[in-house]
C-alpha positions as CSV (number, residue, x, y, z in Angstrom):
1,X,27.0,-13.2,34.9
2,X,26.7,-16.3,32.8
3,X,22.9,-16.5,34.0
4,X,22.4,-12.9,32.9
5,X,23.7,-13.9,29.2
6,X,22.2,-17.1,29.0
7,X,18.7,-15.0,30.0
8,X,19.3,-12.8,26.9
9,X,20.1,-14.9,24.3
10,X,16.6,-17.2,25.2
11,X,14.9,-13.9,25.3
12,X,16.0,-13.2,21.8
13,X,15.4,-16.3,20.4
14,X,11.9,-16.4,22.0
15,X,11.5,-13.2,20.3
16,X,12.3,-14.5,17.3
17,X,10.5,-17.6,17.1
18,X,7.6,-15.4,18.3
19,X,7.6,-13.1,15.4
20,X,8.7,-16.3,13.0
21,X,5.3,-18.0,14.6
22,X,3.1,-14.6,14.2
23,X,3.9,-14.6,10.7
24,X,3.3,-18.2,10.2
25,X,-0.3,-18.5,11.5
26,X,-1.1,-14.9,12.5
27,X,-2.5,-13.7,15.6
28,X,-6.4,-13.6,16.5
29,X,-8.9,-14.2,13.2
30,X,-8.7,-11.9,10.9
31,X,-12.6,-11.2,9.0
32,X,-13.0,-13.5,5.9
33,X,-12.8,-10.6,3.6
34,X,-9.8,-8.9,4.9
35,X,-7.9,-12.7,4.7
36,X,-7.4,-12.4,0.6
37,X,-4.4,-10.3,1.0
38,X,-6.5,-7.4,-0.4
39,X,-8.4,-4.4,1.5
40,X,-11.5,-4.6,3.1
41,X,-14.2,-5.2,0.7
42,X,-17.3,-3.1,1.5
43,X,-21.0,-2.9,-0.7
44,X,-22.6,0.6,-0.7
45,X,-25.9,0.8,1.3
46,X,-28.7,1.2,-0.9
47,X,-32.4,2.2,-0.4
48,X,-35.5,0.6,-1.5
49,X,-35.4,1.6,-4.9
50,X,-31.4,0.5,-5.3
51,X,-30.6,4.2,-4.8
52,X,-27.0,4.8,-2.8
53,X,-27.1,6.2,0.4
54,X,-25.5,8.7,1.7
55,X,-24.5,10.4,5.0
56,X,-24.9,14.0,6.2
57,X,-21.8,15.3,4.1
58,X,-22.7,13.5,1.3
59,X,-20.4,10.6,1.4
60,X,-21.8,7.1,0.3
61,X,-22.6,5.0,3.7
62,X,-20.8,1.4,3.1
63,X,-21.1,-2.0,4.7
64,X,-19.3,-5.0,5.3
65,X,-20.9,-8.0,2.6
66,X,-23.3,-10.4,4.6
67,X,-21.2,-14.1,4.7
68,X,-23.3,-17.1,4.6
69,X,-22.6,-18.5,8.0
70,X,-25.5,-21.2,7.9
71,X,-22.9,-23.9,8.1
72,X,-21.6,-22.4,11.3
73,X,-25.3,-21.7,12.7
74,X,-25.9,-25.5,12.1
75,X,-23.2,-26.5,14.5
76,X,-20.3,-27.6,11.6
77,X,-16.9,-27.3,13.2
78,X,-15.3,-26.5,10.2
79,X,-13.7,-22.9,9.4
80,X,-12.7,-21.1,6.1
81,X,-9.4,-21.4,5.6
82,X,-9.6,-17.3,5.1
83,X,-10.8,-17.5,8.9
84,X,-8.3,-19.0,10.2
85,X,-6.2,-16.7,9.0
86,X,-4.4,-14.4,12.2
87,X,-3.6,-10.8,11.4
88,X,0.2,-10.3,10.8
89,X,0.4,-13.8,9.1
90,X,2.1,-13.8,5.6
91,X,-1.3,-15.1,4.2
92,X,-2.7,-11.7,4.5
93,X,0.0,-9.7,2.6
94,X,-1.5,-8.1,-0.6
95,X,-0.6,-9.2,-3.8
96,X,0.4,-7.1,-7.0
97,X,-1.0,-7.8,-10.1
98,X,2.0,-9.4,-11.6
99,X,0.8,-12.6,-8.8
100,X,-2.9,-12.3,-8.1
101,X,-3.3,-11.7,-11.9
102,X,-5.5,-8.8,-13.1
103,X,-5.7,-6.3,-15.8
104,X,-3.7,-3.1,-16.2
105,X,-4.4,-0.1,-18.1
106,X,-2.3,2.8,-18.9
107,X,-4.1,5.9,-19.3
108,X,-3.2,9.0,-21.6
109,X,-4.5,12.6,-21.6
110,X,-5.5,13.6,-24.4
111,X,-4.0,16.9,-24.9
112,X,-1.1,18.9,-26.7
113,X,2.4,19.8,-24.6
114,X,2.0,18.9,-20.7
115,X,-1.2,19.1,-18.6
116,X,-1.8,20.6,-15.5
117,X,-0.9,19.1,-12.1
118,X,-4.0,19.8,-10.7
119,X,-5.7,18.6,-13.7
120,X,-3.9,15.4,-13.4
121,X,-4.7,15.1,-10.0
122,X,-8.6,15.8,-10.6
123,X,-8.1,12.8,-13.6
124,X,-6.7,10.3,-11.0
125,X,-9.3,11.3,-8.3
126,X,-12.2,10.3,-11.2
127,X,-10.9,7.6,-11.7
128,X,-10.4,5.9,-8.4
129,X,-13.7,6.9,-7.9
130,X,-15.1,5.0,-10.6
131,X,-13.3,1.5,-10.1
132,X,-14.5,2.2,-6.2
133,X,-18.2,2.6,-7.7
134,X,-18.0,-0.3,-10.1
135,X,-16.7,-2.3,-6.9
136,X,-13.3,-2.6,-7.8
137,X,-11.9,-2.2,-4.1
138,X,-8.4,-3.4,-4.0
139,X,-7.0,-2.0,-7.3
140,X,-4.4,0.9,-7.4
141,X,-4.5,4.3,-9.7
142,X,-1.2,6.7,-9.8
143,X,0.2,9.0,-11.5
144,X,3.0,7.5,-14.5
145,X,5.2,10.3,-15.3
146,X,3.6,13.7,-16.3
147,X,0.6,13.1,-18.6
148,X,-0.1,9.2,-17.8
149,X,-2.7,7.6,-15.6
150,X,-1.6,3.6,-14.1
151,X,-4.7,1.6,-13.3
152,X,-3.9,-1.8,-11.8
153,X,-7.3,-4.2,-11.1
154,X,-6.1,-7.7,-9.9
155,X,-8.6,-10.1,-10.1
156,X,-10.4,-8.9,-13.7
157,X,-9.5,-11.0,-16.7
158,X,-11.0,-9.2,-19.6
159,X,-9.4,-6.2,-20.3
160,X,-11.3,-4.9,-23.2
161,X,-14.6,-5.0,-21.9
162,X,-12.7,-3.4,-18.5
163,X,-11.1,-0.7,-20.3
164,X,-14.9,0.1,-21.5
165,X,-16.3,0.2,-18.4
166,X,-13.8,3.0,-16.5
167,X,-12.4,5.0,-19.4
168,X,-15.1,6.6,-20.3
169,X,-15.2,10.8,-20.2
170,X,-16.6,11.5,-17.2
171,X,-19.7,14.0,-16.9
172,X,-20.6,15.9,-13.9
173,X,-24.0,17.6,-13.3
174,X,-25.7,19.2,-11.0
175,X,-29.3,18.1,-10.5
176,X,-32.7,18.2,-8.9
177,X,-33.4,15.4,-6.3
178,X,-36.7,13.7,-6.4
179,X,-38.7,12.9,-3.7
180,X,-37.4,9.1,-4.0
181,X,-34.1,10.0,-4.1
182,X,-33.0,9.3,-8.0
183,X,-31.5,12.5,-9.6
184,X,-34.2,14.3,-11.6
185,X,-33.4,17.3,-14.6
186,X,-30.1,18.5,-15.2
187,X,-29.4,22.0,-13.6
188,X,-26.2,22.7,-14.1
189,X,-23.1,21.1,-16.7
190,X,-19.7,20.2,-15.0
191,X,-18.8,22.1,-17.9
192,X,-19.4,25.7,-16.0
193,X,-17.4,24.5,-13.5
194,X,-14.5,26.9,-13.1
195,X,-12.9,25.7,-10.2
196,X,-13.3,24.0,-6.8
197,X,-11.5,23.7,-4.1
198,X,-10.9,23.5,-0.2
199,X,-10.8,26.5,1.9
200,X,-12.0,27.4,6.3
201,X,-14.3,29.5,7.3
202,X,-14.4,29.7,11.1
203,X,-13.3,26.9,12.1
204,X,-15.1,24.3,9.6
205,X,-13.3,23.4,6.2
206,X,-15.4,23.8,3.6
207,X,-15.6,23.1,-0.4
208,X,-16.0,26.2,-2.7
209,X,-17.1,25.9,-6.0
210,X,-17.0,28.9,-8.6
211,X,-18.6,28.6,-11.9
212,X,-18.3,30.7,-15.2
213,X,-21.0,32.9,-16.8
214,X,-22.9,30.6,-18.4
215,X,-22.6,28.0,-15.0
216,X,-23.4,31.2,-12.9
217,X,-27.0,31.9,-14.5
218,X,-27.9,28.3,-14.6
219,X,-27.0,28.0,-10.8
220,X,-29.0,31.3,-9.9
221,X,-31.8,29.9,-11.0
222,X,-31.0,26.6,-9.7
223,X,-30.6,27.9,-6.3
224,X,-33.6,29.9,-6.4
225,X,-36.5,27.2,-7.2
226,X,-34.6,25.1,-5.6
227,X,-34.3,26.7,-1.6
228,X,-34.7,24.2,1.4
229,X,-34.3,21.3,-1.0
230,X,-31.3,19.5,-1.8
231,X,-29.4,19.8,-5.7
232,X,-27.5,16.2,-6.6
233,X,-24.1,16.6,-7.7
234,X,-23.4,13.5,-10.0
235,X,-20.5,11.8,-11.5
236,X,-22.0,10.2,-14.6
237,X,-24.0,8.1,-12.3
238,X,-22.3,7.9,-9.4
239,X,-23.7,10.8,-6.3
240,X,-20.9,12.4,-5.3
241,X,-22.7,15.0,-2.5
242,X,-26.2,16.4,-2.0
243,X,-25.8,20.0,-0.5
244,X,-28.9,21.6,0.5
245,X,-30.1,25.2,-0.5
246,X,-30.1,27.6,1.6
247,X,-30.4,30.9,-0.2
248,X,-30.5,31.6,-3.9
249,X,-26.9,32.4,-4.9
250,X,-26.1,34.7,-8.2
251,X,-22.7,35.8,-8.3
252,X,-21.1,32.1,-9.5
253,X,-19.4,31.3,-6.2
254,X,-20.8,28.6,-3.8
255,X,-19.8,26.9,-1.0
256,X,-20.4,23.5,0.3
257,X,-20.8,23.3,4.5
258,X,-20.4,20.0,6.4
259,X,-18.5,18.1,9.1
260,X,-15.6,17.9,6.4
261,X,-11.9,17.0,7.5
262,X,-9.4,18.7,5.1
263,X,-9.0,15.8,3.6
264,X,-12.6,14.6,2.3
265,X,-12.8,18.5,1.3
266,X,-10.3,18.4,-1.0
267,X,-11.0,15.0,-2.5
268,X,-14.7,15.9,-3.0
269,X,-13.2,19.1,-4.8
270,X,-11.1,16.8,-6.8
271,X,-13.8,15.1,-8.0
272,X,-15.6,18.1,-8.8
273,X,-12.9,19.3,-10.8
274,X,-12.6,16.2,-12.5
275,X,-15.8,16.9,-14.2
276,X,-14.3,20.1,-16.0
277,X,-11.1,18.6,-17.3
278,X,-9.6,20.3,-20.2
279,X,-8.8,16.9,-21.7
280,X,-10.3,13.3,-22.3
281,X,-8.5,10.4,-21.4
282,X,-7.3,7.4,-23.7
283,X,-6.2,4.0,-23.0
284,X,-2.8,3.6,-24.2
285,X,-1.8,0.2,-23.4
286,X,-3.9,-2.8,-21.3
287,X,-3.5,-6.3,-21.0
288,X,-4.5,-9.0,-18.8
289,X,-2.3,-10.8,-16.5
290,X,-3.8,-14.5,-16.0
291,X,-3.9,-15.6,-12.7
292,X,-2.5,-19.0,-13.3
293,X,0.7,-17.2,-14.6
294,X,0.8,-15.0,-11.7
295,X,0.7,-18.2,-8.8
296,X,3.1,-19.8,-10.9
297,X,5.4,-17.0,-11.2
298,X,5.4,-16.6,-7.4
299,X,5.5,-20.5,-6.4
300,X,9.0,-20.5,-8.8
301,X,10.3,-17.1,-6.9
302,X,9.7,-18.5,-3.5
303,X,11.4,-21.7,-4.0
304,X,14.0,-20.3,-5.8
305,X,14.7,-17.6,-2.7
306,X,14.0,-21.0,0.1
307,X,17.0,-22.5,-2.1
308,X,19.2,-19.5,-1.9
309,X,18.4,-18.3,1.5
310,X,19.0,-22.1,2.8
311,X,22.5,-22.1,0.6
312,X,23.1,-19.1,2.3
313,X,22.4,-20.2,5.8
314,X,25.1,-23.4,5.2
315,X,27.6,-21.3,3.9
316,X,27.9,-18.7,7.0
317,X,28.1,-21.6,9.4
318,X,30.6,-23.5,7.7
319,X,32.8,-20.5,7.3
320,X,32.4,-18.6,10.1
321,X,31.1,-21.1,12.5
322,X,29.6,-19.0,15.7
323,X,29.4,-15.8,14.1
324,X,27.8,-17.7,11.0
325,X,25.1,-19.1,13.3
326,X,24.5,-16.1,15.2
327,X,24.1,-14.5,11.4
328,X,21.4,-17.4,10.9
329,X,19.6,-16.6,13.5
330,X,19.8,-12.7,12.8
331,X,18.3,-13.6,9.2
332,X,15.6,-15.7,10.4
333,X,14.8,-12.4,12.4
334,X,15.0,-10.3,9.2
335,X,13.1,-12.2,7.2
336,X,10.1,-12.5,9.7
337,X,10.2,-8.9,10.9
338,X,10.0,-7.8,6.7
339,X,6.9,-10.2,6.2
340,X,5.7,-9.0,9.6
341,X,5.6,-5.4,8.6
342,X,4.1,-6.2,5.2
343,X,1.0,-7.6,6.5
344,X,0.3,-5.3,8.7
345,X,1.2,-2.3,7.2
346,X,-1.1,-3.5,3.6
347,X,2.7,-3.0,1.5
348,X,1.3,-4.7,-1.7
349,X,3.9,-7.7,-3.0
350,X,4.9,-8.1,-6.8
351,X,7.3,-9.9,-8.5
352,X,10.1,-7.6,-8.4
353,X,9.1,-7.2,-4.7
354,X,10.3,-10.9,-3.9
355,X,13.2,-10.0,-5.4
356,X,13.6,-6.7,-3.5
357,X,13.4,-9.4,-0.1
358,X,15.8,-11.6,-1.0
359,X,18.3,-9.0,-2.3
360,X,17.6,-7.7,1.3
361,X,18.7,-11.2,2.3
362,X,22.2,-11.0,0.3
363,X,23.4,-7.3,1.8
364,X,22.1,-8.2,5.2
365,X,24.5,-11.5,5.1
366,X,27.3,-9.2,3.3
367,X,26.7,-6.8,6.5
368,X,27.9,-9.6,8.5
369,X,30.7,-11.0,6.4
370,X,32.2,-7.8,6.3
371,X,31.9,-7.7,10.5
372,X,33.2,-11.2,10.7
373,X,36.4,-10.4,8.5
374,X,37.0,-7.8,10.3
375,X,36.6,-9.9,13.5
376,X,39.0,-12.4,11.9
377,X,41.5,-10.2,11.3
378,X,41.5,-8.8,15.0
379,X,42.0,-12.5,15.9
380,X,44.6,-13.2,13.9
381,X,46.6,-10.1,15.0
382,X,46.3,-11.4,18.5
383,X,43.4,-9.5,19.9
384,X,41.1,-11.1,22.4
385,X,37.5,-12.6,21.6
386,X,35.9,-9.8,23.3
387,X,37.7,-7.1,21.6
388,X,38.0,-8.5,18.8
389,X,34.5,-8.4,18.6
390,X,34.4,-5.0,19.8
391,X,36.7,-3.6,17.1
392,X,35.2,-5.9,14.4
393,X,31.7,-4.0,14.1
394,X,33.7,-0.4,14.8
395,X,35.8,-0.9,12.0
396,X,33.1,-2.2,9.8
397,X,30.4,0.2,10.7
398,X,31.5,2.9,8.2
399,X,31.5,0.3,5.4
400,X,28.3,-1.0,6.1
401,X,26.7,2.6,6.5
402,X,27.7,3.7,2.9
403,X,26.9,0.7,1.1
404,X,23.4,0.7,2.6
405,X,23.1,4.7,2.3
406,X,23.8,5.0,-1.1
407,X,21.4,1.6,-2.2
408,X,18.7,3.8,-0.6
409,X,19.3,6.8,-2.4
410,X,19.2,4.7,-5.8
411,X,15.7,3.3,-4.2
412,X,14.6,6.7,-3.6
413,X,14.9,7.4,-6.9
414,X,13.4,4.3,-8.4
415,X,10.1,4.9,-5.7
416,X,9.9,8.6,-7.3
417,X,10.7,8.2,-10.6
418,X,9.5,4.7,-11.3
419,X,6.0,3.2,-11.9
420,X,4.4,-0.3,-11.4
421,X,6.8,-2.9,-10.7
422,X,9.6,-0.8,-10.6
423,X,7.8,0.8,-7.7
424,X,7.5,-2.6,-5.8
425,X,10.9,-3.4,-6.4
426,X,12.1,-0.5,-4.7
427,X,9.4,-0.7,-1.8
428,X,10.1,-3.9,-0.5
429,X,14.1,-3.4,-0.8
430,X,14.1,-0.3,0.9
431,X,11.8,-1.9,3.8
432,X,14.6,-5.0,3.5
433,X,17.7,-2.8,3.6
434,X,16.5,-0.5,6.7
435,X,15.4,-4.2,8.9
436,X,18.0,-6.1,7.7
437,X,21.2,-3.2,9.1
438,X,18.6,-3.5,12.4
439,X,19.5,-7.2,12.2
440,X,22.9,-7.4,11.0
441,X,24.3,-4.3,13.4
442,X,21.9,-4.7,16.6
443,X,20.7,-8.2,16.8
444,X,23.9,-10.2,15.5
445,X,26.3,-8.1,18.1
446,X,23.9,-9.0,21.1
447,X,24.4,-12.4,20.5
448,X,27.4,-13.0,19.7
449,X,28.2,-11.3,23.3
450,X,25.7,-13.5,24.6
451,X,28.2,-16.5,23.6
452,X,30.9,-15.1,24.9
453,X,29.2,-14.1,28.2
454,X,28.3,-17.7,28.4
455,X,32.3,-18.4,28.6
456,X,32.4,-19.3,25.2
457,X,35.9,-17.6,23.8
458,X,37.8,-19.9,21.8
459,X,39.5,-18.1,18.6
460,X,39.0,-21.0,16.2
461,X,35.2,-20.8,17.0
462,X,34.9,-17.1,16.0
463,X,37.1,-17.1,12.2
464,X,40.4,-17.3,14.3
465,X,43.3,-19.5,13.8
């Protein structure tokens, strides 16, 4: 029996360090580009005459940036540190832009009373299409309340001249392809766009597209010059799709064929209706966060939480001795599994997010204090180690669930209603709250009847007098 405990407890601290390890140095090499904790950076393919290309359904083809690897070709031993770099290391967790440093602008439509949701949606769609066409690949746009637009661009410092380049009013059009490629007269304004949208025919999803009187002459005679020839639809200058013609269409309702998922249908419809918005958009507030500020800012957090979470650590051992060790061990768990899942699952990391972790840290220990009082107090009353034990997490369990429960439900709320910051704060706490009960419930009550398989039962050594 003792051999069958001892087994499990190296098992789960093998576990542990493994995970503690992964996160340390990673697993494997992750690419160079992917090693910045930000997304995969990809350049558009472009033809001969710096044209973008585009695949079958009109979607621009993308590749991964050429790396100089000369050095490596020439036989030098020595790798990037970005190389080096293992996937599910902490190295590779993206950064907000309160850290990486950036610029942030806070968009405004530009119209009386409240705009429409699909509207709003359209505006967001523009826009993340824009930062992706001005190769902006790792910033974030969202929604802020009901008629604001968030867009966050780590890595930019000047904010004017930023706020220039994206905020412009959009302009779709629909135009003649040349021979070469480059968009040729103007057909059709986005203007006489009436609607777009998503919608099956058969079994292939396609994008419809319905245009008011003055759009639905324009297009009948766009249609019919244009028949067995493709027509450009453009985002300012940015090619969205490139149908072709097949027959001249007159009553002002098109549809758009292709091997479209639901989702590329609808966000190609998006950013067709984006060209018609009702409303303009105005910067309301931007500013520039310097990158210097943000390392700093996150150098001073992590110490400060290495600090706590060691004063932490001495404090459950010297008061509650095994069960305080077995709660070390369970944090060092937490802690690694949280980082763990960040990485991998691209969970972007801000300020207020380090704070989320190590407030994570605090109710996973008070999990276990309230467990080991209750442990105590079995002791005391003369219970045994073992039931003691036993009764210790049953009686505590309730406790533990409604703390936890309702500090989700306040993080639910802060995720939905909240925006920037606030929205990392309550990311990274809810991730923190759901591992660390994982940890304090599962992981701490495995091991601590581990010990006592092992033979050890002593009172004192559990909180007992």
């Amino acid at each position: 029996m003792k051999g069958k405990n001892l087994f499990i407890l190296l098992l789960t601290l093998v576990v542990i360090a493994g995970l503690t390890t992964i996160v340390l140095i990673g697993v494997g090499n992750v690419p160079t580009n992917q090693a910045s904790g930000g997304d995969v950076e990809l350049e558009v393919m472009t033809d001969e005459s710096g044209n973008p290309v585009l695949d079958e359904n009109g979607n621009y083809q993308a590749v991964f940036p050429e790396h100089n690897t000369s050095a490596q070709s020439e036989g030098s031993s020595e790798a990037t540190t970005a190389e080096r770099i293992g996937y599910g290391s902490y190295k590779n967790i993206k950064q907000g832009l309160d850290l990486k440093g950036g610029v942030y602008i806070v968009y405004e439509a530009d119209v009386e009373g409240i705009p429409d949701i699909a509207d709003m949606d359209s505006a967001v769609s523009m826009l993340q299409e824009r930062v992706a066409y001005k190769g902006y690949y790792d910033a974030e746009v969202s929604k802020e309340g009901e008629k604001r637009i968030r867009v966050e661009i780590p890595g930019v410092e000047d904010a004017e001249s930023t706020v220039q380049e994206i905020g412009e009013a959009a302009h779709l059009t629909f135009r003649a392809m040349n021979e070469d490629g480059t968009p040729g007269e103007i057909l059709v304004d986005g203007t006489n766009v009436a609607d777009a949208g998503k919608d099956l025919q058969g079994n292939s999803v396609v994008v419809t597209l319905k245009f008011d009187s003055t759009g639905t002459i324009a297009f009948a005679e766009a249609t019919a010059n244009n028949i067995g020839k493709q027509i450009g639809i453009y985002m300012d200058d940015i090619l969205l799709s490139a149908p072709t013609v097949n027959s001249s269409i007159t009553d002002g309702q098109a549809v758009i064929t292709g091997d479209f998922s639901a989702e590329m249908a609808e966000d190609l419809a998006a950013k067709i209706r984006a060209g018609s918005l009702p409303f303009s958009l105005k910067a309301l507030e931007y500013n520039a966060v310097g990158a210097r500020l943000g390392a700093d800012s996150l150098t001073t957090s992590v110490k400060a939480g290495v600090i706590g979470i060691a004063l932490v650590f001495l404090f459950m051992l010297i008061v509650y001795r095994i069960p305080g060790l077995v709660a070390d061990i369970a944090l060092v768990g937490y802690i690694s599994i949280n980082l763990l899942i960040m990485s991998l699952f691209s969970v972007t990391l801000t300020l207020p997010g380090v704070a989320g972790i190590i407030l994570g840290v605090g109710m996973a220990v008070d999990a276990n204090v309230i467990i080991f009082e209750r442990i105590k107090e079995e002791l005391n009353s003369g219970r045994s180690v073992t039931t003691a034990i036993k009764n210790g997490f049953s009686k505590a369990l309730s406790a533990i669930l409604d703390g936890n429960i309702t500090t989700l439900i306040a993080c639910g709320v802060l995720l939905w209603l909240g925006t920037g910051p606030i929205k990392g704060f309550a990311q990274t706490l809810i991730l923190s709250i759901v591992v660390s009960m994982f940890t304090a419930i599962f992981v701490t009550r495995l091991i601590l009847y581990t010990f006592v398989g092992l033979g050890i039962k002593n009172p004192k050594l559990y909180g007992g007098k």
